[in-house]
C-alpha positions as a Markdown table, in Angstrom:
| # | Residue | x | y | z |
|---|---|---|---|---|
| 1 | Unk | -11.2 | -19.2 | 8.3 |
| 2 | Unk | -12.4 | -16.6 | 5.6 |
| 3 | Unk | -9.5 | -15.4 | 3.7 |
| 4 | Unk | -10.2 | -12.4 | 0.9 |
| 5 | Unk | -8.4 | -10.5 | -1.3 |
| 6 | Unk | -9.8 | -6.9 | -1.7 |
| 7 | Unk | -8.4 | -4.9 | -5.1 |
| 8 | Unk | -8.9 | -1.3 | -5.1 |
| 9 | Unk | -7.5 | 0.3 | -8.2 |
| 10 | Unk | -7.1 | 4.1 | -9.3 |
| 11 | Unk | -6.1 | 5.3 | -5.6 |
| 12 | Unk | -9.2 | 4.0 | -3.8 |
| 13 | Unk | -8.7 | 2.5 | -0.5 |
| 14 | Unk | -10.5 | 1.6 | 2.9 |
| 15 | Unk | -9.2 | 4.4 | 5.7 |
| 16 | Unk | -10.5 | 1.9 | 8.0 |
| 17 | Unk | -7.4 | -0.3 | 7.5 |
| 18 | Unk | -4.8 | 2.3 | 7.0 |
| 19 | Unk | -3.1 | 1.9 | 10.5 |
| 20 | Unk | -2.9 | -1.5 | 10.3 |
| 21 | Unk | -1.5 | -1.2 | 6.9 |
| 22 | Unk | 1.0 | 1.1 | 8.6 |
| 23 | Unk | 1.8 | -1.5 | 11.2 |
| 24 | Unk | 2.3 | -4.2 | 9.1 |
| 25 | Unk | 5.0 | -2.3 | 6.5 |
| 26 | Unk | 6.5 | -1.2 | 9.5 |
| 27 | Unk | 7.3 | -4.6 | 10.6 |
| 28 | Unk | 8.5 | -5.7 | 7.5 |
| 29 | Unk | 11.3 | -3.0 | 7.0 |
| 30 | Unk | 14.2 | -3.4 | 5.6 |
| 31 | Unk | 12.2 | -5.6 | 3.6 |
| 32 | Unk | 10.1 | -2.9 | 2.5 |
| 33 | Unk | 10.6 | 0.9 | 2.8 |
| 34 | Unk | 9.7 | 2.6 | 6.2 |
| 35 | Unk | 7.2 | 5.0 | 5.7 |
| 36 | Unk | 7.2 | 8.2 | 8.1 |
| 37 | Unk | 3.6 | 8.0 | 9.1 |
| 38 | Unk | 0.3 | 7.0 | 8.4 |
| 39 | Unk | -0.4 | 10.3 | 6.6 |
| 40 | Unk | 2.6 | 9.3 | 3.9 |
| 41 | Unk | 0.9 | 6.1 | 3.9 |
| 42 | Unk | -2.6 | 7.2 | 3.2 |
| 43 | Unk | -0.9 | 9.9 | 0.1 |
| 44 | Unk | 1.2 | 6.8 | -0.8 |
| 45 | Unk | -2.0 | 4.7 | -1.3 |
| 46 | Unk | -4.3 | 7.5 | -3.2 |
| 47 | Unk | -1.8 | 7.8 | -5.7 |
| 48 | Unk | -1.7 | 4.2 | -6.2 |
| 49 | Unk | -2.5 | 2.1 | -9.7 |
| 50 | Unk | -3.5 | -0.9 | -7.8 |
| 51 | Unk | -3.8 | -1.6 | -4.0 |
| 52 | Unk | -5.3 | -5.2 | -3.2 |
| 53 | Unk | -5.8 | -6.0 | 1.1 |
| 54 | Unk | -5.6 | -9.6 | 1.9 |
| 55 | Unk | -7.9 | -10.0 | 5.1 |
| 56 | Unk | -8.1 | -13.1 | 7.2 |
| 57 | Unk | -11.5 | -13.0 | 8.9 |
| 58 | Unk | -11.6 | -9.2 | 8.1 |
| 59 | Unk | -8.6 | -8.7 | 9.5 |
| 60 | Unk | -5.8 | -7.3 | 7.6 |
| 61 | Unk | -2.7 | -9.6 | 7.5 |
| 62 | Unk | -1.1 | -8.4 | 4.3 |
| 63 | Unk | -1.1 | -5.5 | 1.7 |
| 64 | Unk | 0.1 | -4.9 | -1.5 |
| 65 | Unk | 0.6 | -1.0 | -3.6 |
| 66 | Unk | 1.7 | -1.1 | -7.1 |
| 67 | Unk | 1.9 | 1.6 | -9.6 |
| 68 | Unk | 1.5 | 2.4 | -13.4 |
| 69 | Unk | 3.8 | 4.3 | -15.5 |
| 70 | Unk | 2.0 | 7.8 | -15.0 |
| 71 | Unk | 1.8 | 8.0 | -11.3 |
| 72 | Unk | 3.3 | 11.3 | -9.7 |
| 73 | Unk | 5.3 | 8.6 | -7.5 |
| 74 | Unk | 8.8 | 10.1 | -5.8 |
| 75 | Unk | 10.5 | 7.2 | -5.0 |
| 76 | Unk | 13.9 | 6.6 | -6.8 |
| 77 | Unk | 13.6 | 2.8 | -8.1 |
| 78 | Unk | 9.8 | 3.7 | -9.6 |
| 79 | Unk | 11.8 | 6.5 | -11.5 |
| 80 | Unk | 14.1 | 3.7 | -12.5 |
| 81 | Unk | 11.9 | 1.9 | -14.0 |
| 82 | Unk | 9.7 | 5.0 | -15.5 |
| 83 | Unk | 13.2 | 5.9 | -17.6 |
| 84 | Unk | 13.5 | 2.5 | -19.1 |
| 85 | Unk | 10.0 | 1.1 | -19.7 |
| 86 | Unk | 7.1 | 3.1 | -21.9 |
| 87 | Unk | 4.5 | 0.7 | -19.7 |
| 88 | Unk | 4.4 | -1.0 | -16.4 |
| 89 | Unk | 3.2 | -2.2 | -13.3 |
| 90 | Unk | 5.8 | -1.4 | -10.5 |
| 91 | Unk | 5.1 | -3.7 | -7.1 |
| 92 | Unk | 6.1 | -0.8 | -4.4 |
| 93 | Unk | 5.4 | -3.4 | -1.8 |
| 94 | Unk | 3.6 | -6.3 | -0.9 |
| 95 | Unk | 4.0 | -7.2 | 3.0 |
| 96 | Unk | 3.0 | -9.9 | 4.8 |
| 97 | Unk | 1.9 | -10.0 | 8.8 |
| 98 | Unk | 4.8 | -11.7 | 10.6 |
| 99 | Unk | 2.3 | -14.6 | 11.8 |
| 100 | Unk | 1.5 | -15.3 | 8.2 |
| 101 | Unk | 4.7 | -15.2 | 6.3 |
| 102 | Unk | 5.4 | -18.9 | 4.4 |
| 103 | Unk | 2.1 | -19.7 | 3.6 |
| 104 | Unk | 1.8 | -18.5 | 0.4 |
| 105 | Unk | 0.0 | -15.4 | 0.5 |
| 106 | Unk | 2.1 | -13.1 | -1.3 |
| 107 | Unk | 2.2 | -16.1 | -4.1 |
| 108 | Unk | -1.5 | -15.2 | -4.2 |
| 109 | Unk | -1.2 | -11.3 | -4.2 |
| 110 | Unk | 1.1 | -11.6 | -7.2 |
| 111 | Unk | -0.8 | -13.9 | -9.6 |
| 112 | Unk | -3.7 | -11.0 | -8.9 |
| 113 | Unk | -1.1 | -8.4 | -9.5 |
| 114 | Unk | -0.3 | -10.5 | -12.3 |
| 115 | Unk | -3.7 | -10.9 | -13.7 |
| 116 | Unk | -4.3 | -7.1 | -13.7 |
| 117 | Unk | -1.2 | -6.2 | -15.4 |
| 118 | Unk | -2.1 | -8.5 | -18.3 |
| 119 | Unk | -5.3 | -6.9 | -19.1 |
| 120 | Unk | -3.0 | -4.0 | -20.0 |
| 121 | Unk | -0.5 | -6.3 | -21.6 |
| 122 | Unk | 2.0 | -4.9 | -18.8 |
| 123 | Unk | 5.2 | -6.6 | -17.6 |
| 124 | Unk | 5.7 | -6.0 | -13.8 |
| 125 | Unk | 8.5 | -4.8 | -12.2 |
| 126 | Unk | 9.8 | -4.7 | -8.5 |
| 127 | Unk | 13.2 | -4.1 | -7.0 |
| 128 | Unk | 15.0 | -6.1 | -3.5 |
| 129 | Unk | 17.5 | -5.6 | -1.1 |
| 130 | Unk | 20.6 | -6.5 | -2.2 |
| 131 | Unk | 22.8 | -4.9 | 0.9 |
| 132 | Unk | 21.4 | -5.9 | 3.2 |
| 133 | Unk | 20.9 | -8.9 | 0.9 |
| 134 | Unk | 17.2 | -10.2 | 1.2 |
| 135 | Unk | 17.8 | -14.1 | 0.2 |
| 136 | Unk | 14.3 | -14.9 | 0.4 |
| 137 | Unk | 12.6 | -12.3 | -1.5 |
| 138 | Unk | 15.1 | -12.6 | -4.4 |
| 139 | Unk | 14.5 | -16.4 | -4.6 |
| 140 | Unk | 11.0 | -15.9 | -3.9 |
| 141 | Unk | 10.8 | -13.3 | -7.4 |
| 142 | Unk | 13.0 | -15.8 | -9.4 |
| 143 | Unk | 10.0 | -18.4 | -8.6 |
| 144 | Unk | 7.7 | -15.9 | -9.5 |
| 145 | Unk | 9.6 | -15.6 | -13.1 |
| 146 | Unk | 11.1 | -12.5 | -12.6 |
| 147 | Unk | 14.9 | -12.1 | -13.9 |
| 148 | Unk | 17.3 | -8.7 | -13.2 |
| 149 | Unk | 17.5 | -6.0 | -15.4 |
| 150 | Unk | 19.8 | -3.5 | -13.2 |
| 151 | Unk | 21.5 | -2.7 | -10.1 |
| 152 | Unk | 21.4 | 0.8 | -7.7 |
| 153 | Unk | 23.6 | 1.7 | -5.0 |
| 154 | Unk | 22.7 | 3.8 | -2.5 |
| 155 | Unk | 23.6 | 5.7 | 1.1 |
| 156 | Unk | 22.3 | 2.8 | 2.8 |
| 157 | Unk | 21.2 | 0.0 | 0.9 |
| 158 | Unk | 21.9 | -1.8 | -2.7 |
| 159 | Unk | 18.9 | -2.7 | -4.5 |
| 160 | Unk | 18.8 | -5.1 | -7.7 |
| 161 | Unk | 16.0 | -4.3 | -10.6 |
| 162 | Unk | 13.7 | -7.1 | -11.6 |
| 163 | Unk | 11.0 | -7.7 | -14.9 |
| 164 | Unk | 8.7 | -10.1 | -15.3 |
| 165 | Unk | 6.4 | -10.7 | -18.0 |
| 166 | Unk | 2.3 | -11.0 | -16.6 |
| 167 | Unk | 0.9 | -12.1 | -19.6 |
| 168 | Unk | 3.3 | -15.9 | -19.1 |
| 169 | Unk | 1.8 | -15.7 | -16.0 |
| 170 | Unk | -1.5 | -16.8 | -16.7 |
């Protein structure tokens, strides 16, 4: 099997993978955010820092959408970390096609992630579920180094904050 990772940076994308990119995030809420539609997906994307597609025989069966410091981003953890840090790379989302979960692929999209933020000297940051608590991703980012820097609570979920340095990474 062919298996690429395709990096688009500065809000580049490929529209011809932006309903499957839809798909997929849908299927992995809560895990990740729901987006409204494939419109908020596609203005979610050009605004992006860094946007890698990991494509199994060209098809699409994961995506990741991270964002620098100076992005016009509305979500409330980004502006979390936008208030404490001077520079970063925030991870909005990497998601994973159910059939592929467990078989390291999103160990693969982070050390790229991780390899692009150290070219800037950037520490990444992310943020999980912790109500409804999401065992696996937070044991998943402590293997990735990442420790916690915060908590939210919100309406409808909890959320702890999470730093990790890129440049150990490599």
């Amino acid at each position: 099997m062919d298996d690429s990772l395709r990096i688009y940076t500065k809000g580049a994308f490929d529209q011809h993978y932006l309903g499957d990119i839809y798909s997929i995030n849908q299927d992995n809420v809560p895990e990740v955010g729901s987006i409204e539609s494939t419109e908020k997906m596609q203005e979610l994307i050009s605004i992006s820092s860094y946007h890698s597609l990991l494509l199994k025989n060209d098809d699409l069966i994961g995506f990741s959408i991270c964002f620098r410091e100076a992005c016009p981003y509305w979500s409330e953890n980004y502006k979390y970390f936008k208030k404490e840090l001077d520079q970063f790379l925030y991870v909005d989302r990497i998601a994973i096609d159910q059939k592929y979960r467990r078989q390291g692929h999103a160990k693969r999209m982070y050390g790229d992630i991780f390899n692009f933020a150290s070219n800037d000297g950037l520490v990444v940051t992310a943020e999980v579920n912790t109500k409804p608590m999401n065992h696996g991703s937070l044991g998943f980012h402590e293997y990735m180094g990442f420790k916690e820097v915060g908590q939210r609570s919100f309406d409808d979920h909890d959320v702890a904050y999470l730093i990790a340095n890129a440049s150990q990474k490599n």
